[in-house]
Structures are given as C-alpha cells and as structure tokens.
Steps between C-alpha positions, in 0.01 A plus 500: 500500500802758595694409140111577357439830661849583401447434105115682531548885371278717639104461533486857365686467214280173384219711527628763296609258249182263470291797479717682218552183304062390538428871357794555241604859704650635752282789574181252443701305783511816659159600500408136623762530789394853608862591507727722267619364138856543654452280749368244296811535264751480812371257659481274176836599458601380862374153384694463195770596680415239727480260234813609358290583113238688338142393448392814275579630209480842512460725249377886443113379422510198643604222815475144390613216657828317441448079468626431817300833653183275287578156710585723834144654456287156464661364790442774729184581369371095561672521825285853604217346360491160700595727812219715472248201466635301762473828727097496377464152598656554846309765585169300326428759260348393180575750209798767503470793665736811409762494705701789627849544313862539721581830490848580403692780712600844311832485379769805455587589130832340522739473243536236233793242432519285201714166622576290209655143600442204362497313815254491766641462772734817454171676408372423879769605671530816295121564585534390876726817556313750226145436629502755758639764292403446154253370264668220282411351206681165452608316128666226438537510148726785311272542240211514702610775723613712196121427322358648883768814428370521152135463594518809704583393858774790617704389808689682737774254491590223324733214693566219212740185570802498244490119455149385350348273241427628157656883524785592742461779698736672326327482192159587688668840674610583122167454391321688770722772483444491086148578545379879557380562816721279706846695462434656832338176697771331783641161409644341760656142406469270810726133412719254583763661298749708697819528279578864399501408105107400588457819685676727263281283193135611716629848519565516121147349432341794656453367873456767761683291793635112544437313769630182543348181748486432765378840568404666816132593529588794665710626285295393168260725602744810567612469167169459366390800680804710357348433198196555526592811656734637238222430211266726653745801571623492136126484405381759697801702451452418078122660562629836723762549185221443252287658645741843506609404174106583392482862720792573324398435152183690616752807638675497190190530254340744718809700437488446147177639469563817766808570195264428216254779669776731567659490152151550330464811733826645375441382129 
C-alpha cells in the first residue's frame, strides 16, 4: 500500500485531467471544476510531470490527446466510474446524484520551465525541487518539446539534457535559439557531462549556463533564479529604452514641425 500511495500523483491533478480529456478543453474542464483555466493547465502539467510525458497535444486552436494521454484517460475514467457507483451502492442510492467536485486551491502565477529529458526518472527529480517555485512542463522527446515551442507555448526557461535519443541537446539549443522569439529565453543544460570541451560546446550552442550532476538543489535554483532574474531586467530595461526611444522620435518631429512653422513665417 506505501509503494502504491507513493506511485499515485495527486487526486487533483486526475481530476483536472479526466475532466479536460471527457470535454476536449481546458477551460470546458475549467468551467466543470469551478476553478481557473490556469489551474487546470498546471495541475495537468504537475501530472505529466509526474508521469515523466505528455498526454496532450497542444496546439494554438486546439488540445488533443497524445496515445498514451488516450489509454491514461480510459483507465482513469473506468476506474472514477466504478468508484462513483460503488459509493451509490454503499450508501443504497439507486440512480446518480450530482456530486460536488474537489476544489483545487488558487495558485500564484509562477514562472514556467521547459525540462526536456528523455528519461523519467531525471524528469522527477528535476520536478521534486521546481514544484514549489515554478510551473514545469516536462518532454521527453526532442522533437516534441520543440513542436510545444513551435505551437506557441513561451517558457521562462528552458533546462534540456545534452545526451538524448533522436536530437542531442546540442542540436536542440541550436535549434531553439534558430527560431525568432527564443534568442532571449535562458537555456540552462543540466547532464552528466562535466568536461570543459562539453561545457565550452553548450556555451557555443547558445546555452545561458551549464550545470553539471549531481547538482545541489539549492544551488539549481539560485542559478535558475539568476536567470530568471536577469531576463526580466534586460526586458524591462529593453521597454524603458523603447519606450524613450518613441518620446524622442515624438520630440524630434514636434521640432520639425515648430521649424517648418517658423520658416513659413519668415518665407
């Protein structure tokens, strides 16, 4: 029983997740679930990372689910189904009533990390430590987490394992980075590999920082933090310069006209 509760993710994320997969959206989900569309998406998110892989596709129009999302949802939704009848024969009722859905706690806007790994387990303990202090959508797959980049999802951060199935994370950084929009997004590479040569190689693919395992939680999330931190001075910092960039293109044209004015006096 310990080794089961142990493996179970949260109730609230099944929830979110049966009721998002039944209606084919997560704002129908949360409508149904009397709770924001954010939460729905987080905690959805919380169980893939859980799971260690997506069960939605997600795209700008559209959130369909993956195969293994498919065989994830008929299982859960049997199980629900048998638990809500055996709870109507215990307590002798006859026909369903409606019954009350969990509500899920508020959650803080909190920023969004992209881990791409193709293994599991690293995928856990990358979550177990990021939980608290970010929302984190987990891939497996290379090409999967670039489609979720190219389908509009816009991380914070991106943490991507150098050695993976299919595209290195070398090639994956150059990819990112080759795509407009992402030039200014943190890539941190989190791996095994700890040689300089690898280090200097993640730094000339366009990573942000190198971190190599065993890490310190601690000290993952400092450097996270810097970051995270150092993305939103330069773009707030990018905006004050813009935006005096405009007052003084305004300045100047005023001008223009004020000598315009005056020279058609004199003329």
């Amino acid at each position: 029983m310990d080794n089961l509760k142990r493996n179970l993710p949260p109730l609230t994320s099944l929830l979110a997740f049966e009721a998002a997969a039944r209606l084919g959206s997560f704002s129908e989900a949360a409508r149904e679930l009397n709770v924001t569309r954010e939460a729905v998406s987080r905690q959805i998110r919380a169980l893939e990372a859980h799971l260690g892989l997506s069960l939605f596709e997600r795209g700008a129009n559209a959130t369909r689910l993956q195969r293994t999302g498919r065989r994830y949802f008929e299982t859960l939704s049997a199980s629900l189904g048998a638990i809500a009848r055996e709870t109507l024969a215990v307590r002798g009722e006859a026909e369903a009533e409606a019954t009350p859905t969990m509500p899920m706690a508020p959650v803080e806007d909190l920023p969004l990390v992209l881990v791409v790994d193709d293994l599991p387990g690293n995928i856990r303990r990358i979550y177990d430590v990021l939980r608290d202090h970010y929302e984190v959508v987990a891939q497996t797959d290379p090409m999967e987490a670039l489609r979720w980049l190219l389908d509009g999802g816009r991380p914070d951060l991106i943490m991507l394992d150098v050695r993976m199935a299919g595209m290195d994370g070398y090639a994956l950084c150059r990819r990112i980075r080759s795509e407009p929009g992402f030039d200014r997004v943190p890539i941190l590479f989190l791996t095994s590999l700890d040689s300089t040569d690898d280090e200097a190689e993640g730094f000339r693919a366009g990573a942000s920082d190198y971190i190599a395992r065993p890490f310190v939680p601690a000290i993952l999330l400092a450097r996270l933090q810097v970051q995270i931190d150092l993305r939103r001075t330069t773009a707030m910092l990018e905006d004050l310069l813009q935006r005096r960039g405009d007052r003084l293109e305004r300045a100047e044209a005023l001008l223009r006209g004020i000598r315009d004015q005056i020279a058609g006096i004199e003329g």
